[in-house]
C-alpha positions in Angstrom: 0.0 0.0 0.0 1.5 3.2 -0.9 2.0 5.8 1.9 2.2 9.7 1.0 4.7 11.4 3.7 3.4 15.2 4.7 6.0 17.7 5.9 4.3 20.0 7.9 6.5 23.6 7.9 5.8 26.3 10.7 8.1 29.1 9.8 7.9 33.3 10.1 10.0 34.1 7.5 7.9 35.9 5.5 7.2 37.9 8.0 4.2 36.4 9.0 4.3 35.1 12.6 4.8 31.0 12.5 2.8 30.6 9.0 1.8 27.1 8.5 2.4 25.5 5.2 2.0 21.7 4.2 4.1 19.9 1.5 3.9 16.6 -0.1 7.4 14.5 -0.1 8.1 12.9 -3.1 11.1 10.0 -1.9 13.6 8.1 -4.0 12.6 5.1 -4.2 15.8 3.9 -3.7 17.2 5.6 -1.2 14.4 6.7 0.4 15.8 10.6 0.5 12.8 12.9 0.1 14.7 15.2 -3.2 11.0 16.9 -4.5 8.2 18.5 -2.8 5.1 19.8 -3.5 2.5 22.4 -2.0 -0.3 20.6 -0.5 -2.4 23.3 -1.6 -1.4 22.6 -4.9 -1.1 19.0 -5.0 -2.1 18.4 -8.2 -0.8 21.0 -10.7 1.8 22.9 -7.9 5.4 23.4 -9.1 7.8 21.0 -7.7 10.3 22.6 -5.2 13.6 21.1 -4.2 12.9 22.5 -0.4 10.1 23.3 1.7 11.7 25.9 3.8 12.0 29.4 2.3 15.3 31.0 1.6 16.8 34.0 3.3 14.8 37.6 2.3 14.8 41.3 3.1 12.4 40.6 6.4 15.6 37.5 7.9 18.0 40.3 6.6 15.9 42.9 9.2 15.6 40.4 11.6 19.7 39.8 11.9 19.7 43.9 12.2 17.4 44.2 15.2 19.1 40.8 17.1 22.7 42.7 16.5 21.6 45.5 18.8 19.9 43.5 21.1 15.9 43.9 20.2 13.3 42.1 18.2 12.2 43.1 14.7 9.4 45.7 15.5 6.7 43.3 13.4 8.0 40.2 15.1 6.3 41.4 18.3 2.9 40.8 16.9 3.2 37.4 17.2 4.9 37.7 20.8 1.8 39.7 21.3 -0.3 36.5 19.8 2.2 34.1 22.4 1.6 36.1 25.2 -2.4 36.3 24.3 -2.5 32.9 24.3 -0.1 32.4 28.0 -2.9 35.0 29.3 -5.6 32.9 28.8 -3.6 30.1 30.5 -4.0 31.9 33.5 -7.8 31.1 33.6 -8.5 27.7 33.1 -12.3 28.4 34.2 -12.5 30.5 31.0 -13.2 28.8 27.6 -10.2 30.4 25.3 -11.0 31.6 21.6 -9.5 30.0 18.9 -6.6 30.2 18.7 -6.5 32.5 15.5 -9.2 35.0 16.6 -7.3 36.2 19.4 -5.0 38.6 17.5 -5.7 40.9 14.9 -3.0 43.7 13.6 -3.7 46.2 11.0 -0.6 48.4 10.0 -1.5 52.4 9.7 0.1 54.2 7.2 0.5 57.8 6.4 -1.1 59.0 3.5 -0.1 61.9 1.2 -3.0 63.7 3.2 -0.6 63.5 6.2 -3.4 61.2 7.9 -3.1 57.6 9.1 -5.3 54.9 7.8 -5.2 51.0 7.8 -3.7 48.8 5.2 -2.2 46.5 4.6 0.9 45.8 2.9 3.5 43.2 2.6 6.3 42.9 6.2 9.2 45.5 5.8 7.5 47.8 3.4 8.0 50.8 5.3 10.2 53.5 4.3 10.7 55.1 7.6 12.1 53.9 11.0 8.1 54.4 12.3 5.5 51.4 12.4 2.2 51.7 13.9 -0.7 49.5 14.2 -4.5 49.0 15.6 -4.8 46.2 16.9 -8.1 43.9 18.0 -6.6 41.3 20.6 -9.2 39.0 22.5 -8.1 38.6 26.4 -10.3 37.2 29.7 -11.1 40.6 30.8 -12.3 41.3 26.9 -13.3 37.8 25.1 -15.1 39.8 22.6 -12.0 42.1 21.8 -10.7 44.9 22.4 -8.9 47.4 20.3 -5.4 49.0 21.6 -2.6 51.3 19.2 1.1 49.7 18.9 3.2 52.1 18.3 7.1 50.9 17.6 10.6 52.1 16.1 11.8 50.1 13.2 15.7 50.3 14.7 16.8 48.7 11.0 15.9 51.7 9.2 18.5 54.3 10.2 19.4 52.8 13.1 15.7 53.4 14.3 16.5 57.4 15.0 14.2 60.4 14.8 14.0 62.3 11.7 11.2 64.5 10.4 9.1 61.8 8.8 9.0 59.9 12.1 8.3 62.4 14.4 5.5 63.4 11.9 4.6 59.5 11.8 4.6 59.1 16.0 2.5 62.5 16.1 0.2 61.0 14.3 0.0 57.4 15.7 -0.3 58.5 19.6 -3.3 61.3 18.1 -5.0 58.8 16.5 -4.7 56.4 20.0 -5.5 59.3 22.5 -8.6 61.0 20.2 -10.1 57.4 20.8 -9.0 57.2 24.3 -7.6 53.5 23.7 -4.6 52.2 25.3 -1.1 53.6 23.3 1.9 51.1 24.0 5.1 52.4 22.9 8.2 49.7 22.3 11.2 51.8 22.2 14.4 51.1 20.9 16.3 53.8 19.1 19.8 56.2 18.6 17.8 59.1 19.5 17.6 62.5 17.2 18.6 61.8 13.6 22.2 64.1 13.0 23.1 65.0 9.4 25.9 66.6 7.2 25.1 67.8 3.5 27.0 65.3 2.2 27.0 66.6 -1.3 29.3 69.6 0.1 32.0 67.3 1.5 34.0 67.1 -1.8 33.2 70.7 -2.9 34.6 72.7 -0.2 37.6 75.0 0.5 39.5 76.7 3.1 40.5 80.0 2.6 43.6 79.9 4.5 45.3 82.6 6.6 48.6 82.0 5.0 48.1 78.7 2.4 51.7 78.3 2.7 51.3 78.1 6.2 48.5 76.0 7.5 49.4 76.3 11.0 48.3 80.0 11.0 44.5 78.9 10.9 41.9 79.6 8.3 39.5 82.3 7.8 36.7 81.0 6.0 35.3 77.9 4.2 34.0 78.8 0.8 33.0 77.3 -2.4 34.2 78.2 -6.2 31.7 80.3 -8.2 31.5 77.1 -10.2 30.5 74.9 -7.6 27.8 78.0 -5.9 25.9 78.4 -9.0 25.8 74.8 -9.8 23.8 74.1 -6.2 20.0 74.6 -5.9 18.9 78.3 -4.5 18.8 78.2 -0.7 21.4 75.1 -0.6 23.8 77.4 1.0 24.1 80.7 2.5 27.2 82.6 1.0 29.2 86.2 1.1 31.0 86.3 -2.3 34.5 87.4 -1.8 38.0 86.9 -3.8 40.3 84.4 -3.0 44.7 84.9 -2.5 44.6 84.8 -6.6 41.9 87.3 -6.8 39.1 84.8 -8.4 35.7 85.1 -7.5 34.7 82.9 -4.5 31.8 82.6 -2.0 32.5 82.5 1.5 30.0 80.1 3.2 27.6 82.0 6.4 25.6 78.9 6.5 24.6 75.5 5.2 21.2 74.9 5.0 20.7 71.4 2.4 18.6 70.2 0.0 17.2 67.9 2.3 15.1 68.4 5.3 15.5 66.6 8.4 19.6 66.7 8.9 19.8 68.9 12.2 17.2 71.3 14.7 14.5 70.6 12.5 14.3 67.0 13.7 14.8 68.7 17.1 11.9 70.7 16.9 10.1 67.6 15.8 11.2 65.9 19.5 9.9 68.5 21.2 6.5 67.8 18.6 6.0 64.6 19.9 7.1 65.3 23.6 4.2 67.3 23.8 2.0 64.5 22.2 3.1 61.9 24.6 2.9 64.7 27.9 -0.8 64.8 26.4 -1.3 61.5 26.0 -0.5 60.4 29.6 -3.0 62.4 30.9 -5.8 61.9 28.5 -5.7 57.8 27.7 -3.4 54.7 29.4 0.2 55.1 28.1 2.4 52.1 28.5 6.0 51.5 27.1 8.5 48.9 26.6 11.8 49.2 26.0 13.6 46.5 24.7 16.2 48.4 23.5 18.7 51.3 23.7 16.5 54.3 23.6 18.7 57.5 23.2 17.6 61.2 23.5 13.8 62.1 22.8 13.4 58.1 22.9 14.4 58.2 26.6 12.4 61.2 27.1 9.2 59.5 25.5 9.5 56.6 27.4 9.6 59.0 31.0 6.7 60.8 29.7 4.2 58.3 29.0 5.2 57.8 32.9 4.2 53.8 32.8 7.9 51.9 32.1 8.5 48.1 31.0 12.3 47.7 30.7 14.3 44.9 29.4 17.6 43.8 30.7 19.5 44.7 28.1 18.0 48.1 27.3 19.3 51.0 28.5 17.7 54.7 28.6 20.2 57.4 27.4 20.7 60.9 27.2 23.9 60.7 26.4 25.7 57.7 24.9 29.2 56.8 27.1 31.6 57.5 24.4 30.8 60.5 24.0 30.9 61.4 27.4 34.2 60.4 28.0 35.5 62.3 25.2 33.9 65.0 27.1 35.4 64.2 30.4 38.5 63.4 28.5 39.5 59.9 29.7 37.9 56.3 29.8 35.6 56.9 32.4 32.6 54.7 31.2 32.6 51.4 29.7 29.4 50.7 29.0 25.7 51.8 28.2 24.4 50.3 31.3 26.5 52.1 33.8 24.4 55.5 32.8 21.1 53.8 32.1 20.7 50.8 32.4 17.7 48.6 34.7 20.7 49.2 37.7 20.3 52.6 37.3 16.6 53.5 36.3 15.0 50.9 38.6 16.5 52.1 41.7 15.2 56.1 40.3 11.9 55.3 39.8 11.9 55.4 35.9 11.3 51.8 35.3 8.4 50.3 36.9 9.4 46.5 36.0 12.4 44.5 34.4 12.1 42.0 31.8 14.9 39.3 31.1 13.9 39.1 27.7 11.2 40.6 24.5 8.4 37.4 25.4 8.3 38.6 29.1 8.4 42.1 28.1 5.2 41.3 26.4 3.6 39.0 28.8 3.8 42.0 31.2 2.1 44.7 28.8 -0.3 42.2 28.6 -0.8 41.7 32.2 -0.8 45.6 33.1 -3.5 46.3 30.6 -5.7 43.6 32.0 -6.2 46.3 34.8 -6.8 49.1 31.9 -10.3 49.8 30.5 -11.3 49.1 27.0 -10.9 53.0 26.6 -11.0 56.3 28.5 -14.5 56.7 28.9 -15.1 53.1 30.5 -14.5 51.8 34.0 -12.0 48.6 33.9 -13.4 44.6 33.4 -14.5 42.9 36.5 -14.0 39.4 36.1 -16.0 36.8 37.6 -14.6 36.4 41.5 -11.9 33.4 41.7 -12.0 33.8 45.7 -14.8 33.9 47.8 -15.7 37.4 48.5 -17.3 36.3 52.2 -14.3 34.6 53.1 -12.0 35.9 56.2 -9.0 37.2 55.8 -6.3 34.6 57.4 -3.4 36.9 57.6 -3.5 39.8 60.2 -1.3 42.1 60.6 0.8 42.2 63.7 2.6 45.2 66.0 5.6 43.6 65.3 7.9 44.5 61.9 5.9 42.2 58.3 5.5 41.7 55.2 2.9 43.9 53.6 3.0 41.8 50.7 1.7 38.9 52.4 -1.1 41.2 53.9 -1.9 42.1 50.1 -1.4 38.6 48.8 -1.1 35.8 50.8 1.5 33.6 51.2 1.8 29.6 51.5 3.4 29.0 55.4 6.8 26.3 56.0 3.7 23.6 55.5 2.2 24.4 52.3 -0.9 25.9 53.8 -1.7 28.8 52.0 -2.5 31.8 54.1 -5.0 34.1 52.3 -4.5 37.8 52.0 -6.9 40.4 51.5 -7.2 40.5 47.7 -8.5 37.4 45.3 -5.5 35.1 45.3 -2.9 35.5 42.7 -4.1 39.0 41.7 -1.8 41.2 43.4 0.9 42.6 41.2 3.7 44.8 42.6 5.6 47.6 40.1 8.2 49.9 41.1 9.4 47.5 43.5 13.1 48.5 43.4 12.2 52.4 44.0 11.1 53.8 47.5 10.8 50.6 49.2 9.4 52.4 52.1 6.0 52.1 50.2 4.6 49.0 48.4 2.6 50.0 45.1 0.7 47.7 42.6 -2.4 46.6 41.3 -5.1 43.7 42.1 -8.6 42.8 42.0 -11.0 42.3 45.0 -13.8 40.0 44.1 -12.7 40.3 40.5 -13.1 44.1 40.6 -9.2 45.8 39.5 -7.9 48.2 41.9 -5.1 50.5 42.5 -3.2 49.4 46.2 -0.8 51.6 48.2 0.9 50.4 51.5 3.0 50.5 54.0 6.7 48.7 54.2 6.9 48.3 58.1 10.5 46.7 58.4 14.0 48.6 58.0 14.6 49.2 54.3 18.1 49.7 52.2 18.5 52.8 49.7 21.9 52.5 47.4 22.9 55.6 45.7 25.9 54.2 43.4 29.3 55.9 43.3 29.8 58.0 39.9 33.1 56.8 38.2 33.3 60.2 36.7 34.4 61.6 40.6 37.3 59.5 42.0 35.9 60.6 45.3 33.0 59.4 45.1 31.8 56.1 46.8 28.8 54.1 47.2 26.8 54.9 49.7 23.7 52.8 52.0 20.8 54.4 53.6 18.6 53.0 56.1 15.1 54.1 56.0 12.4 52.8 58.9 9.2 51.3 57.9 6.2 53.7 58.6 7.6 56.4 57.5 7.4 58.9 54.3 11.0 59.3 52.9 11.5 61.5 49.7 11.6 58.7 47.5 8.5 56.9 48.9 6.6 60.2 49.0 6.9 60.6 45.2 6.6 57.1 44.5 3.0 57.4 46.4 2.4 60.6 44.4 3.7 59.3 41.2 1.3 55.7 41.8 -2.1 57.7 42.2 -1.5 59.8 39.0 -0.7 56.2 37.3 -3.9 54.6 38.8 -6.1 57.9 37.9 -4.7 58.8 34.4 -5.9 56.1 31.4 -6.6 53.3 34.0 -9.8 54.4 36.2 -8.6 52.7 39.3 -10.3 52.8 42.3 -7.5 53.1 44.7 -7.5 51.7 48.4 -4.4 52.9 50.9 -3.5 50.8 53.7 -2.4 53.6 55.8 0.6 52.6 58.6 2.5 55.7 58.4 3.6 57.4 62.0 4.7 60.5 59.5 7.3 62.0 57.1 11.6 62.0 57.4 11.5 65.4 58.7 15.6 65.6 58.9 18.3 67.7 57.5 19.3 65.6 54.6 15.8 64.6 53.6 13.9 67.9 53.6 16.7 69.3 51.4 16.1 66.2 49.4 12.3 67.5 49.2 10.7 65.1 51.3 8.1 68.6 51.5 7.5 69.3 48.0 6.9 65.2 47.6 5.0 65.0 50.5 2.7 68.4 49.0 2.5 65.9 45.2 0.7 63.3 47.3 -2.1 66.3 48.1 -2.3 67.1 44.7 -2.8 63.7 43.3 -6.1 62.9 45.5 -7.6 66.2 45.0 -8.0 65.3 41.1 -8.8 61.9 41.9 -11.8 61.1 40.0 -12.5 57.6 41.0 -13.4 56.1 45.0 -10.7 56.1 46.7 -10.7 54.0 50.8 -7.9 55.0 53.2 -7.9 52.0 55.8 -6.3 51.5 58.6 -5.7 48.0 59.2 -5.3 46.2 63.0 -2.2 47.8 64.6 -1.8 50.2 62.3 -1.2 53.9 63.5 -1.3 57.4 61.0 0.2 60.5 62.8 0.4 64.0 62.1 1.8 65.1 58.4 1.3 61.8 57.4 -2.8 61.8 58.1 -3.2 65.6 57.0 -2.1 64.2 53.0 -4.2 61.5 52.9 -7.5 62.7 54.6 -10.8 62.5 52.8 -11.3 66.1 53.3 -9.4 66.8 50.1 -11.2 65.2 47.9 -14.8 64.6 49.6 -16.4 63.6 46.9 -13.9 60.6 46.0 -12.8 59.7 49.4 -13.6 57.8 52.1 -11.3 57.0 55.7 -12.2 53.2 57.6 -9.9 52.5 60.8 -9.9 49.2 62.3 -10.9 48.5 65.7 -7.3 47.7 66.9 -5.7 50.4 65.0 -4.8 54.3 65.8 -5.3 57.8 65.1 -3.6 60.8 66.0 -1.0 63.6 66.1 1.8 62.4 68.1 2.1 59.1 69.5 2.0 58.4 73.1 5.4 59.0 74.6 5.0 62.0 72.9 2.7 63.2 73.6 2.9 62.5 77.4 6.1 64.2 77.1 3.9 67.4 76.3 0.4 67.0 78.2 1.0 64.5 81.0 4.6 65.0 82.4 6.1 63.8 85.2 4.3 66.1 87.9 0.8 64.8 86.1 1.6 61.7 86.8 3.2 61.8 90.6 -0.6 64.0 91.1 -2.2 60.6 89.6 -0.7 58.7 92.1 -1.4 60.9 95.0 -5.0 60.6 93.3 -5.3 56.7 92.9 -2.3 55.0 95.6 -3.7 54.2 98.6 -0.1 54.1 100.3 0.3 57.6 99.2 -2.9 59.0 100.4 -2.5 57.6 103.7 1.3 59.6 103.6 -0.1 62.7 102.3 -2.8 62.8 105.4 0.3 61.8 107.7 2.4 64.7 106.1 -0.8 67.0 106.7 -0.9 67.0 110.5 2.8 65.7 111.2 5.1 68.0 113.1 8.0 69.9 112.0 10.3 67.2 112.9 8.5 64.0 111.3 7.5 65.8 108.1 11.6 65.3 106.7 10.5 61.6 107.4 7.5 61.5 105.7 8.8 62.9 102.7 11.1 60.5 102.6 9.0 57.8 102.3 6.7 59.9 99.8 9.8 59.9 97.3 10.2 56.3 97.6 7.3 55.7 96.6 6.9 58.1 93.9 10.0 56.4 92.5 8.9 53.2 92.8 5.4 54.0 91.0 6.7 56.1 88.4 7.3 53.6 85.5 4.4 51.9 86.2 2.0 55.4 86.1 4.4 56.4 83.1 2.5 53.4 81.7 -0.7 54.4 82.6 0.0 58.0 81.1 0.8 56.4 77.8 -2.5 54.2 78.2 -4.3 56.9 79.1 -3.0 59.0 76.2 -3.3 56.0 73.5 -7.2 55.8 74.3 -7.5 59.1 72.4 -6.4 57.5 69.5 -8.6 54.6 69.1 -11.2 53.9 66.3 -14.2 55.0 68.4 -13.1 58.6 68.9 -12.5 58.9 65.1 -15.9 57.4 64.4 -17.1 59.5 67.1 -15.4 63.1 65.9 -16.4 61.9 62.2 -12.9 62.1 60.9 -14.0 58.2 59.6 -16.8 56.8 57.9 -16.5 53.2 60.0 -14.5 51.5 62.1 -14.2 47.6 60.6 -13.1 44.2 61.9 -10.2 43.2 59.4 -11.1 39.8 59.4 -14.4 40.6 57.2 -13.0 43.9 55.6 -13.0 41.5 52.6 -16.7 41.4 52.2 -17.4 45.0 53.3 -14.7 46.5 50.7 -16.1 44.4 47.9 -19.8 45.5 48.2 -18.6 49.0 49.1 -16.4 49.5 46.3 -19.3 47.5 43.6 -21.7 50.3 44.8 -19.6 53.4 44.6 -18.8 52.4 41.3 -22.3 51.9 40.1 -23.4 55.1 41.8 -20.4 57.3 40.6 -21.9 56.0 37.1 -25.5 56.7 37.8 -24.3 60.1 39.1 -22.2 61.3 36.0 -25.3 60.3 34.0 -27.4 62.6 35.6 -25.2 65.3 36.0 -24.5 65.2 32.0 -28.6 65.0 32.0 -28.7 68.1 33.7 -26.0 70.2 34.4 -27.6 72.7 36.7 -27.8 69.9 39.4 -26.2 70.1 42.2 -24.2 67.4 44.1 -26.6 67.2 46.8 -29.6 67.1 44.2 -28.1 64.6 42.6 -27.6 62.6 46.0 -31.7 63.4 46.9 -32.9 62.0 43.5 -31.0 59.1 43.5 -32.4 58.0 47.0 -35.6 58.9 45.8 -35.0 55.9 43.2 -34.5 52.9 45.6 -36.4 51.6 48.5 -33.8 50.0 50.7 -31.8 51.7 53.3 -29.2 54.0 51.3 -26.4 53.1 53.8 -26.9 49.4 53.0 -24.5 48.9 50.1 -25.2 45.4 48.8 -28.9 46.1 48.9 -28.4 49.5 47.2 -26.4 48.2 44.6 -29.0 45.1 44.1 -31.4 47.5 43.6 -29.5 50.0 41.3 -28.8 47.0 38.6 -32.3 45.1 39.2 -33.8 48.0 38.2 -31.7 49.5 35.8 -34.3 49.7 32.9 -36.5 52.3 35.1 -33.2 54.4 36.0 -32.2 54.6 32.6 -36.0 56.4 31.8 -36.0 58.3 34.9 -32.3 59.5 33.8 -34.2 60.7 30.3 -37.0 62.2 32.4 -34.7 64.1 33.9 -32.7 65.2 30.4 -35.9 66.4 29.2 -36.1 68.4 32.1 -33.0 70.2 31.8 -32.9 70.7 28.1 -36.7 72.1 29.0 -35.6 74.8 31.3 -32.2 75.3 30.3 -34.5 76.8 26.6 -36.8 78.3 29.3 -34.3 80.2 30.9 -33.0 81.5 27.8 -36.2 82.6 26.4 -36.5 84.4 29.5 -33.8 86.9 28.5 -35.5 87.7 25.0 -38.0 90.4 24.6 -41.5 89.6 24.0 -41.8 89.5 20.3 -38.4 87.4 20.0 -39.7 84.9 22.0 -42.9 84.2 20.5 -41.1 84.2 17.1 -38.7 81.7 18.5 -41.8 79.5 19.8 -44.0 80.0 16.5 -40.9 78.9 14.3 -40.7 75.4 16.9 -44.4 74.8 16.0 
């Protein structure tokens, strides 16, 4: 019986990611050496080809390009993309995936001669410029229908991937078209910066008009081109003072050269500063994310820095400068390599990098991962995904007075047997960034009940800050700071400032602070390090919060002075809210200190004399006792005192700490409720479903009718359920069972305001105006 061998062939040469291909085998039958093949597709009038696998082209030729400086061919990363898609869904084996190739869709956009982007498609490596940009539809478990995100990439084998005028242009352009849409713009950067430029054309026409031309060493006076040469360039070309030469022939002195082409010098400078701009924009209208999986030099650093949100990998460092060319301007070998100035070492520890990548798959993988905490666009709030965790569960972990691990308060953690102790968030949710920056402070991202959040807390062990020694300043050495948990340190400060604007900006986070911090580094070093100004940033941020934000205090937590005044509700009342635990504390100084101001020493010998029976009975002896027994007495008085005094310093401190429990905040309204941490699961989870869903209902009737007020707004919408409005699972039951009638009363009430926003203006028209106005309307 006569057996037909198939080669199957999975190859991305073309350019296409892993394009499958079949092939008939056509053996000797000698030898049994397959020698022919033939496409399966065209099995029965194909042309015979001596190998299935597809010679080396333009798109391998790119490919070697992009490896030699460390990157990935830009267009290769769609099928990373498609990989890391497809590792995503992995993550939720509940979910039923999409097949496979549904789950990615790219569309290159190219610039037409209108200047305008539009789809099309075209064949890999078409482009002319060092700019690719594409819309792309990828399917992911918090979007199984799709959703629709800009890539936006430097081609780093077309000029070495730098910044001319066309690309600037191009990246204009690209992050528009993403940020009029509001979606999500990722950026993968690797680059040589600003394009430079010589006209080149010049370099074989030019001469020096020498001081003495029998004399070089005297210097020259001018470079300047023969009248033959000047007339032959195009008008413009150069700018030139016609003179005579040594011989007395006719020459032009060159002022300035100016080129045929465009894009050689400031021009593609001013184009930087273009799409600076754009990307400042960007960041604070839609999610900007980056990756950089390369070197980025110049504006490429700079665009990276301003879309805010950093990806780095290993191998690719951020530049302003490259090292050569600083040590020619030092003058000796100082550096020897890109990393030292900007590489993960450098911009993880600064705050610039929010997470480093060992290579271009996991650079990928955690794009992917970040935007599955990013809305579908700007105007949306993010998925919530069906809860993985039981939202009623307790909470195993609590925290303890001693020094932890916040983490493990966050996110659990399996013990020394394999028990796994649950955290407050849904397991395997909680994702740290800027780990390596301001360790005083953990930030990240995770989802409670399947609902994404933005998470601040508190490091409460002793932390490390390196600041590396510069090998440009032989005295310089590296140096090791200590920083105390529970406290704000310059770093930390902005890192808390710089996390809310992330959450806020593009990603529509609610945000909840575990707040553990006794105050702010109020020394000599760190204030002139700014610890103020960040400490001010931190105010700023929550004030333009515009999604609910929860400040808890967990169990034997305390928030002091400074550090309570930048995080209280007051400065944002609409957004925020303040919860304390029972077991935690409140206040402006804790109690030592405070004892050391309002219950001294003398307060507390008067409390004994008050409460010691010993002491009483010696004060009434000391009352009536002679002149003589009196030195006695107070004697013994002393003794006592002495004796008692640590114990009442106790008591003082006790006495002083009871003004800082939960009750009195409840009590002076400084806090909405104090909790029990064990079922702050549950209460967080319904509490957070039903600010969202009223923070909806209330934008919708504000944009129904602006002339509303807050507390109008409030009044009608209690006016719309039954249930007790401080019962937030019942509210929020309500508020989605009856949606339907919401949504008419919500057009009642557009009617309403379109109705007297025309009345009022009638009302400033004369008579015969407005019955003009009202006749034409019939």
């Amino acid at each position: 019986r006569h057996v037909q061998p198939i080669r199957l062939v999975a190859s991305s040469t073309s350019g296409e990611w892993l394009k499958t291909d079949a092939y008939l085998e056509y053996p000797d039958p000698v030898t049994g050496v397959t020698k022919q093949f033939r496409s399966l597709e065209e099995a029965e009038a194909g042309v015979m080809q001596i190998s299935p696998y597809p010679t080396s082209n333009t798109v391998q030729m790119k490919r070697a390009s992009a490896r030699r400086v460390g990157s990935t061919y830009a267009f290769d990363f769609l099928g990373l993309i498609e990989v890391g898609l497809i590792q995503q869904w992995g993550k939720h084996p509940e979910m039923q995936m999409p097949a496979s190739d549904s789950l990615f869709e790219a569309t290159e956009l190219v610039m037409g001669a209108d200047g305008e982007l539009a789809p099309q498609s075209r064949p890999v490596g078409s482009n002319k410029i060092g700019m690719l940009a594409w819309t792309a539809k990828m399917r992911t478990p918090e979007y199984p229908d799709g959703r629709e995100v800009i890539l936006i990439a430097n081609d780093v084998t077309v000029q070495s991937g730098s910044f001319g005028v066309d690309e600037d242009q191009f990246f204009f352009k690209a992050s528009e078209y993403a940020r009029e849409r509001g979606l999500p713009r990722l950026y993968i950067s690797c680059n040589s910066g600003a394009r430079i430029g010589l006209v080149e054309s010049l370099k074989p026409k030019f001469k020096v008009g020498w001081t003495d031309p029998k004399n070089p060493g005297q210097g020259f006076k001018y470079l300047y081109l023969s009248e033959e040469d000047y007339n032959a360039l195009p008008e413009g070309a150069v700018q030139a003072t016609k003179t005579t030469d040594a011989d007395g022939n006719s020459v032009y002195a060159i002022d300035c050269i100016v080129g045929e082409n465009h894009g050689i010098g400031v021009e593609n400078l001013r184009g930087s500063g273009m799409i600076a701009g754009e990307t400042s924009r960007a960041y604070d209208e839609t999610f900007t994310l980056s990756f950089v999986t390369g070197r980025s030099v110049g504006i490429g650093a700079y665009l990276v820095r301003l879309g805010r949100r950093v990806i780095q990998m290993v191998d690719g460092p951020m530049l302003l400068t490259g090292y050569s060319a600083l040590n020619k301007l030092l003058g000796r070998e100082v550096y020897t390599s890109q990393d030292q100035l900007g590489g993960p070492q450098v911009m993880v520890p600064n705050g610039v990098t929010h997470q480093m990548v060992p290579n271009d798959q996991e650079g990928v993988n955690a794009m992917l991962d970040w935007l599955a905490f990013v809305p579908e666009n700007k105007f949306s709030a993010p998925s919530v995904l069906k809860p993985s965790d039981p939202v009623d569960r307790d909470i195993d972990f609590v925290p303890t007075k001693t020094a932890y691990d916040p983490r493990q308060m966050l996110a659990g953690y399996e013990d020394a047997d394999g028990k796994f102790v649950s955290g407050f968030f849904d397991k395997d949710s909680f994702k740290e960034y800027l780990a390596g920056w301001g360790k005083s402070v953990v930030v990240g991202r995770a989802r409670l009940g399947g609902v994404p959040m933005g998470v601040i807390s508190v490091e409460t062990r002793l932390s490390e800050r390196r600041i590396p020694a510069d090998p440009a300043n032989p005295e310089s050495r590296e140096a090791i700071e200590l920083q105390a948990g529970q406290v704000w340190f310059p770093d930390s400060a902005f890192k808390t400032a710089q996390a809310i604007e992330d959450f806020n900006r593009g990603e529509n986070l609610p945000l909840i602070i575990f707040a553990n911090w006794r105050g702010f580094s109020g020394g000599t070093r760190d204030m002139a390090n700014e610890v103020l100004k960040f400490g001010a940033m931190i105010v700023d941020a929550l004030r333009t919060y515009k999604h609910p934000v929860f400040v808890y205090l967990p169990p034997n937590s305390e928030l002091r002075g400074g550090a309570w005044v930048v995080i209280d509700p007051t400065i944002n009342e609409d957004m925020m809210e303040m919860y304390a635990d029972k077991e935690s504390r409140g206040g402006i100084l804790e109690p030592p200190g405070i004892c050391e101001v309002k219950f001294r020493k003398l307060d507390q010998i008067k409390t004994m004399h008050r409460l010691d029976e010993e002491l009483i009975q010696l004060d009434e002896q000391l009352a009536s006792a002679s002149a003589e027994e009196q030195g006695a007495i107070k004697a013994k008085i002393s003794a006592r005192e002495n004796t008692l005094l640590p114990l009442y310093l106790q008591i003082a401190h006790e006495f002083a700490d009871l003004h800082d429990r939960a009750g009195r905040m409840k009590a002076k309204g400084v806090i909405r409720d104090a909790l029990s941490w064990k079922r702050s699961r549950e209460y967080f989870y319904w509490r957070v479903n039903r600010r969202l869903a009223e923070l909806k209902l209330r934008k919708e009737m504000m944009a129904a009718d602006p002339n509303l007020t807050r507390d109008e707004v409030t009044a009608k919408m209690q006016e719309m359920v039954s249930c007790d409005w401080d019962d937030d699972k019942a509210v929020l039951q309500q508020l989605e069972a009856d949606n339907d009638k919401i949504a008419e009363k919500v057009t009642a009430l557009k009617v309403d305001g379109v109705a007297k926003k025309i009345e009022s203006s009638l009302d400033t028209l004369p008579a015969d105006a407005r019955a003009n106005i009202l006749e034409r309307l019939r």
